[in-house]
C-alpha positions in Angstrom: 30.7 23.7 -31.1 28.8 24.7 -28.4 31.4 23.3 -25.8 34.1 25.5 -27.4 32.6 28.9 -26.3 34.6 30.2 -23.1 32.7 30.9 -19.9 33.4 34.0 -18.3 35.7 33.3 -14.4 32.6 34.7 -12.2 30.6 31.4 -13.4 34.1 28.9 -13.0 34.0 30.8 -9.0 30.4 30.0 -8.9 31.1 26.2 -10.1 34.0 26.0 -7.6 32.4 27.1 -4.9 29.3 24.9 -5.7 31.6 22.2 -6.3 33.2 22.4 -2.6 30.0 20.7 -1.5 31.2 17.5 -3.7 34.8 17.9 -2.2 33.4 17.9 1.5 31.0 14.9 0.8 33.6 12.8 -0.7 36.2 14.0 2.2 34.3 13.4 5.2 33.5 10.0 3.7 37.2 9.3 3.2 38.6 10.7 6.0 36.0 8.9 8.5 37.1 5.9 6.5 40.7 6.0 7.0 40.5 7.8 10.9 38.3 4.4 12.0 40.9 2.2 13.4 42.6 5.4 15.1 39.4 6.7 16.8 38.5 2.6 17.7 41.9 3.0 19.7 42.3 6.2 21.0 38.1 6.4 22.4 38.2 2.6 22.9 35.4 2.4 20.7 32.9 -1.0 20.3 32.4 -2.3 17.5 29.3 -1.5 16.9 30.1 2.4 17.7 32.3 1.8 14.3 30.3 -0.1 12.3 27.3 3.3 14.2 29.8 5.9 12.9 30.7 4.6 9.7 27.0 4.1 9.1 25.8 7.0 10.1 28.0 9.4 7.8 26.4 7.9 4.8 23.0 7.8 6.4 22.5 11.1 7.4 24.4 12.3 3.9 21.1 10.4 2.3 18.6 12.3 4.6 20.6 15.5 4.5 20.1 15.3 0.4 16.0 14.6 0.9 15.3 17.2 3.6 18.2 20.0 1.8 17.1 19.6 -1.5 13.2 20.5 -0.6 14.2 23.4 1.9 16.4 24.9 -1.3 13.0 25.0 -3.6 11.1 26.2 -0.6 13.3 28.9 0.8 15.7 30.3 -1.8 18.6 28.3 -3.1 21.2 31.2 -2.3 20.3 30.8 1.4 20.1 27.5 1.9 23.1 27.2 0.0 25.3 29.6 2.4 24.1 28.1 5.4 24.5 24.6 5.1 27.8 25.1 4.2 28.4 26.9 7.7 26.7 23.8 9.4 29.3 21.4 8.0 32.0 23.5 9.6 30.7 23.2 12.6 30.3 19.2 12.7 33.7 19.2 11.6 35.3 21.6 14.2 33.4 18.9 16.7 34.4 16.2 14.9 38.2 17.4 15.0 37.8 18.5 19.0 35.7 15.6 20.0 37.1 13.9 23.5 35.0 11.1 23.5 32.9 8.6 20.8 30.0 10.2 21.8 30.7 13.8 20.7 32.6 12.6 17.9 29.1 11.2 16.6 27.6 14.3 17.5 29.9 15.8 14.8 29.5 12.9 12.3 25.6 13.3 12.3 25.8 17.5 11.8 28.4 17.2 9.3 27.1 14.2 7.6 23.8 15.8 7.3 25.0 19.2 6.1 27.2 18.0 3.6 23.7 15.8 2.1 22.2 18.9 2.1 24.5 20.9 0.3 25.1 18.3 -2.7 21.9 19.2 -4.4 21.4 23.0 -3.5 25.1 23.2 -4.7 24.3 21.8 -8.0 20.9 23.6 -8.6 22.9 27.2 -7.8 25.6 26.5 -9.9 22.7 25.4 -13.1 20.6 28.4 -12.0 23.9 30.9 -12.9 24.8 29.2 -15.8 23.7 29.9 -19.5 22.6 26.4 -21.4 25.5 26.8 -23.4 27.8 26.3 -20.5 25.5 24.3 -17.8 27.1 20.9 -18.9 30.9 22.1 -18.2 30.1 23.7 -14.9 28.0 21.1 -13.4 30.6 19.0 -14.4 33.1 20.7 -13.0 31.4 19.6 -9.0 32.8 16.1 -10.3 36.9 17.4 -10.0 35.9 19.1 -6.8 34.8 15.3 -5.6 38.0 13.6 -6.9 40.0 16.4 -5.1 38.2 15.4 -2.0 38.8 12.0 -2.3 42.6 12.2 -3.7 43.4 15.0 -0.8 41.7 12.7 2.4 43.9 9.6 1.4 47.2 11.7 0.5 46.4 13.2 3.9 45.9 9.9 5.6 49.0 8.4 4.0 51.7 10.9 5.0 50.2 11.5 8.8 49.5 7.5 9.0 52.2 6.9 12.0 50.6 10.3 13.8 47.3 9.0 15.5 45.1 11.1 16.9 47.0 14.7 15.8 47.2 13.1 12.2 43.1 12.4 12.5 42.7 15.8 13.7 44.3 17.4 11.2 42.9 15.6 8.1 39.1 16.3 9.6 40.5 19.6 10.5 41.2 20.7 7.0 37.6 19.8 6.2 36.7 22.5 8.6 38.6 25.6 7.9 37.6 24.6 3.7 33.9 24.6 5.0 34.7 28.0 6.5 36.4 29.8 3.9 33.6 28.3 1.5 31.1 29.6 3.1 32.5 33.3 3.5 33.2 33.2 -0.3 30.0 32.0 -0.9 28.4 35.0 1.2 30.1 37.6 -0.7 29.5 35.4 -4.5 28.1 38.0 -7.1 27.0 36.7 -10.2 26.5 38.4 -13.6 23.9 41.2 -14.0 21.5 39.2 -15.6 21.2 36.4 -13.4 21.1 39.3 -11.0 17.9 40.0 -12.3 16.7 36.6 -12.4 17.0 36.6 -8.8 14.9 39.6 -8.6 12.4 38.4 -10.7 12.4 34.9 -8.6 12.3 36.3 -5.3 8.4 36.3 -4.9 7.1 33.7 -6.7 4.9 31.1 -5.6 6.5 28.4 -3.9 7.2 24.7 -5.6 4.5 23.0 -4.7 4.8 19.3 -4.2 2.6 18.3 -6.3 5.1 19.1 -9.2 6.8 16.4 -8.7 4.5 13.8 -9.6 3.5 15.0 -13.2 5.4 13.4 -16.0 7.6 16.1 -16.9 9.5 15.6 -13.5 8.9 12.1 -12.9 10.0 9.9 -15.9 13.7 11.9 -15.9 13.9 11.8 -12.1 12.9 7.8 -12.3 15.6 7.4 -15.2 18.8 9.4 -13.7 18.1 7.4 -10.3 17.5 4.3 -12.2 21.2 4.8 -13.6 22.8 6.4 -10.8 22.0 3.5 -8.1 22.9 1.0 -10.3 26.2 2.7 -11.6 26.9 4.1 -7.6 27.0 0.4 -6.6 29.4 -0.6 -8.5 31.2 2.3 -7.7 30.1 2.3 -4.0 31.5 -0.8 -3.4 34.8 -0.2 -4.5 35.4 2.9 -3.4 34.7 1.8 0.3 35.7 -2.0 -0.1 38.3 -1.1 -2.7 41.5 -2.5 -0.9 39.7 -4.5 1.4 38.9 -6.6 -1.9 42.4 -6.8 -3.2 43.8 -8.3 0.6 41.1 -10.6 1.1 39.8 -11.6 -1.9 42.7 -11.0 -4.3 45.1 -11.8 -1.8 47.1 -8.8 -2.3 49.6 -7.2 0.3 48.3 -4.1 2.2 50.8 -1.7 0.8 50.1 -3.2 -2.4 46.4 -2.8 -2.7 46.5 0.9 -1.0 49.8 1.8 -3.8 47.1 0.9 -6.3 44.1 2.6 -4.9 46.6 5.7 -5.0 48.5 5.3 -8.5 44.8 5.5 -10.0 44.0 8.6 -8.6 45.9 11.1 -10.9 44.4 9.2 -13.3 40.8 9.7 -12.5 41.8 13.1 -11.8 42.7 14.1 -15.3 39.8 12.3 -17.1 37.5 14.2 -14.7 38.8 17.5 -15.9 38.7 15.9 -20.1 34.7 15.2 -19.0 34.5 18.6 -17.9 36.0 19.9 -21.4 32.9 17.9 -23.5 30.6 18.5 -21.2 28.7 20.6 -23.1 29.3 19.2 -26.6 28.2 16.2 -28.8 31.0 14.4 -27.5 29.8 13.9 -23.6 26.8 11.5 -24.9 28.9 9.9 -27.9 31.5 9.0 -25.4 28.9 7.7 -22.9 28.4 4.3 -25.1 32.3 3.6 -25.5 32.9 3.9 -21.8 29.7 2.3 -20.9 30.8 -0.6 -23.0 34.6 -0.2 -21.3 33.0 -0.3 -17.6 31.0 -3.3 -18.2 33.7 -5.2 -19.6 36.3 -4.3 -16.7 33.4 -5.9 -14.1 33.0 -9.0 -16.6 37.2 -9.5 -16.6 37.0 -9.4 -12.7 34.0 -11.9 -12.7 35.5 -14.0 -14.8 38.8 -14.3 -13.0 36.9 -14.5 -9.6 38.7 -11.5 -8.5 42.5 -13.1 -9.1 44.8 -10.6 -8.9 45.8 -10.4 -12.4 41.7 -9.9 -13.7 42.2 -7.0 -10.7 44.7 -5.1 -12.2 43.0 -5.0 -15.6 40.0 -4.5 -13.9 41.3 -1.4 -12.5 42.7 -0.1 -15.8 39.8 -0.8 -17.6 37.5 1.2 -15.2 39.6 3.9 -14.2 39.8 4.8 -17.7 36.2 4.9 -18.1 34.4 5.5 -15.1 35.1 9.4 -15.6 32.9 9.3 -19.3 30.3 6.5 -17.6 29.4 7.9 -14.2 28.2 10.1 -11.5 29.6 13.2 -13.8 27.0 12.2 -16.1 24.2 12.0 -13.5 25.0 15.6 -12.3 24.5 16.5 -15.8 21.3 14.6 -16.8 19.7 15.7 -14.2 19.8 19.7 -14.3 19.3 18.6 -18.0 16.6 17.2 -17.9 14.4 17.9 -14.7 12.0 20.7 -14.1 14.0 23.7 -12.8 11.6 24.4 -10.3 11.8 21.5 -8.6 15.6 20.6 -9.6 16.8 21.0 -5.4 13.8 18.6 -4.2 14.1 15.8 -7.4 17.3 15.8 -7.0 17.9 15.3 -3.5 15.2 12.5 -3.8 17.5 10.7 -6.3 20.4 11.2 -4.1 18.9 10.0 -0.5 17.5 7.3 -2.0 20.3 6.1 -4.1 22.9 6.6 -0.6 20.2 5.1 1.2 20.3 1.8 -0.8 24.3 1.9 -1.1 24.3 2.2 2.9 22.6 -1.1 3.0 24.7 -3.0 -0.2 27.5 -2.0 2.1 26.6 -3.8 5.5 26.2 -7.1 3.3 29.6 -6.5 0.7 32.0 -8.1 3.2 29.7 -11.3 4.2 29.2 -11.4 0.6 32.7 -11.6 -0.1 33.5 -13.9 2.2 30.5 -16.4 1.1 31.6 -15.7 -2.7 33.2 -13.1 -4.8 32.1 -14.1 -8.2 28.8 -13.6 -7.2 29.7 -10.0 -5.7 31.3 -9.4 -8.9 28.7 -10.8 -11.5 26.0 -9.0 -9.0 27.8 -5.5 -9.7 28.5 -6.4 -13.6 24.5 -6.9 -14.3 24.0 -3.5 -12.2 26.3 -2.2 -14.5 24.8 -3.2 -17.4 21.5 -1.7 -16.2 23.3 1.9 -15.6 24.3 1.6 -19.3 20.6 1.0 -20.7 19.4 3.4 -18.6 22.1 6.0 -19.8 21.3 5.1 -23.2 17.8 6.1 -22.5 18.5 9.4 -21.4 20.7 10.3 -24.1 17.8 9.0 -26.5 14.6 10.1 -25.1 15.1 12.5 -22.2 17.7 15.0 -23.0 16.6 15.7 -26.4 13.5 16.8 -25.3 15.3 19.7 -22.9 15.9 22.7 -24.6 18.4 25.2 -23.1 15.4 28.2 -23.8 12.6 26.0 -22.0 15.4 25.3 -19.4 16.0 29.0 -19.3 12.4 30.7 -18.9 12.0 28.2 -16.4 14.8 29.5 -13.9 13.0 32.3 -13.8 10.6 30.9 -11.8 13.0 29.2 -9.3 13.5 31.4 -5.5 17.3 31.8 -5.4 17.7 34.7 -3.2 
């Protein structure tokens, strides 16, 4: 089985490294999230500089994706690639030092922007460097780097909750110094000899031209994997921001309650992250695809049905946690070095992501008005999106990834810039 064959370590640094893009996106997110009510205190912030900042980090992590991903086909990959990297450190160090509001959205929108930027250069690198036989695994493998993020932020923001401001420093301050030692790895990453050479070969040819992106060949799989990631991502989106704020207001949990079960389910996404990763690049990955599919959808029809009760909740979050990791954004990352054109896999891709963030920035600023007007049609809204993502997988395991070969994928990395 093709998923069985070891990868050499200089390709697992390459994925890790690549993958610190995913943990910074997913961190700054989180921590912004759970610093809010300190920095509304401590800056005597408005609300609408909250609502601005919280905002703002998912709107310039959309533009950062559009603008990155283009500049990475235009430029070289491998440079692109080490210097956004060094930008996000910077917004964080601001972000961590910031006196006021104002600088502290100075920070937000270089940060927010350079980690957009970074999310699809990271992934076309890391699917540049690997073999086809190991492209699945290691793309994957950016999906641990994101739960990491996540699980790291709020463990962070949990043990340094009675610290204010020197607790908020410190988990935006970790972001930093990880931006910074990920970006002097990064300078120094060698990769085999041959992909070596396919840097050298790559280094002069003509640049990707726009135009590529409107034939067929890039459009139809760059239509499909957004298709399935917006739909999927707001689901996804919405509890992962509006998570416990659902189980207090609508499920009339306690907080301590609805954060202890935010936390108990993240070793558990953890671990199914890294059994993704394993079948990644096997028969399994796409056979798996329709259980969980199936799994996800009925978790969202339980909670609909129940109206959000707590009981429907708790299965709800069983049922998805176990198969959100085989039905998801892991998948996406996959499909899509799969299946679009290598020379325009940076640009395509950080279409599919701006636009997708773009549209989940939005859902967002209606979730809680919606909630409050009524949950079961928040719920039964997100359980037909669902069920879109899961059509729209099935499609791409049918039609579009069949038709990508690992040697077409191959001869056509040698036409990408990556130095």
């Amino acid at each position: 089985m093709a998923g069985t064959r070891p990868i050499p370590k200089p390709l697992w640094k390459a994925a890790a490294l690549s993958g610190m893009a995913s943990y910074l996106d997913a961190g700054l997110i989180v921590s912004i999230s759970v610093n809010l009510a300190i920095y509304r205190d401590s800056y005597d912030m408005g609300v609408w500089m909250a609502g601005a900042i919280s905002a703002i980090v998912t709107g310039c992590i959309a533009v950062g994706s559009l603008v990155g991903g283009r500049l990475a086909d235009l430029f070289g990959r491998r440079r692109v690639y080490n210097w956004d990297i060094f930008c996000f450190a910077l917004g964080a160090i601001v972000i961590t030092l910031a006196p006021d509001d104002i600088t502290l959205l100075i920070g937000v929108l270089v940060a927010g922007l350079a980690a957009g930027a970074d999310l699809p250069t990271s992934l076309a690198v890391v699917s540049d460097a690997a073999p086809s036989w190991a492209r699945g695994r290691l793309v994957a493998f950016t999906q641990v780097m994101w739960m990491l993020g996540i699980a790291v932020a709020i463990f962070l923001g949990f043990v340094l909750s009675t610290t204010g401001m020197t607790g908020a420093r410190l988990i935006t301050g970790q972001l930093a110094v990880a931006a910074l030692v990920t970006w002097a790895l990064r300078s120094r990453l060698k990769l085999s000899a041959e992909q070596d050479t396919k840097e050298e070969t790559a280094a002069a040819p003509s640049r990707s031209s726009l135009k590529n992106i409107w034939t067929r060949a890039a459009l139809l799989p760059m239509t499909a994997t957004f298709v399935f990631y917006v739909t999927w991502g707001l689901g996804a989106n919405t509890f992962g921001q509006f998570g416990t704020y659902l189980l207090v207001t609508v499920s009339d949990a306690s907080q301590s309650l609805a954060t202890g079960i935010n936390l108990a389910f993240i070793p558990i996404g953890v671990l199914l992250t890294f059994a993704f990763v394993r079948v990644a690049d096997s028969p399994w990955r796409d056979r798996l695809f329709h259980v969980a599919a199936v799994v996800q959808i009925l978790a969202f029809v339980i909670a609909s049905l129940t109206a959000g009760a707590l009981v429907g909740m708790l299965v709800f979050f069983v049922l998805y946690q176990l198969s959100n990791a085989f039905a998801g954004e892991a998948n996406y990352k996959v499909w899509s070095q799969l299946t679009l054109p290598a020379d325009t896999r940076g640009t395509t891709q950080g279409f599919t992501y701006a636009l997708s963030r773009g549209v989940f920035a939005v859902a967002a600023f209606f979730t809680p008005a919606l909630a409050d007007y009524s949950p079961s049609v928040l719920l039964w809204t997100i359980t037909a999106c669902m069920t879109v993502a899961a059509f729209a997988g099935v499609f791409i395991i049918r039609v579009l990834v069949p038709r990508s070969t690992g040697a077409a994928q191959d001869r056509a990395d040698l036409r990408v810039p990556s130095t």
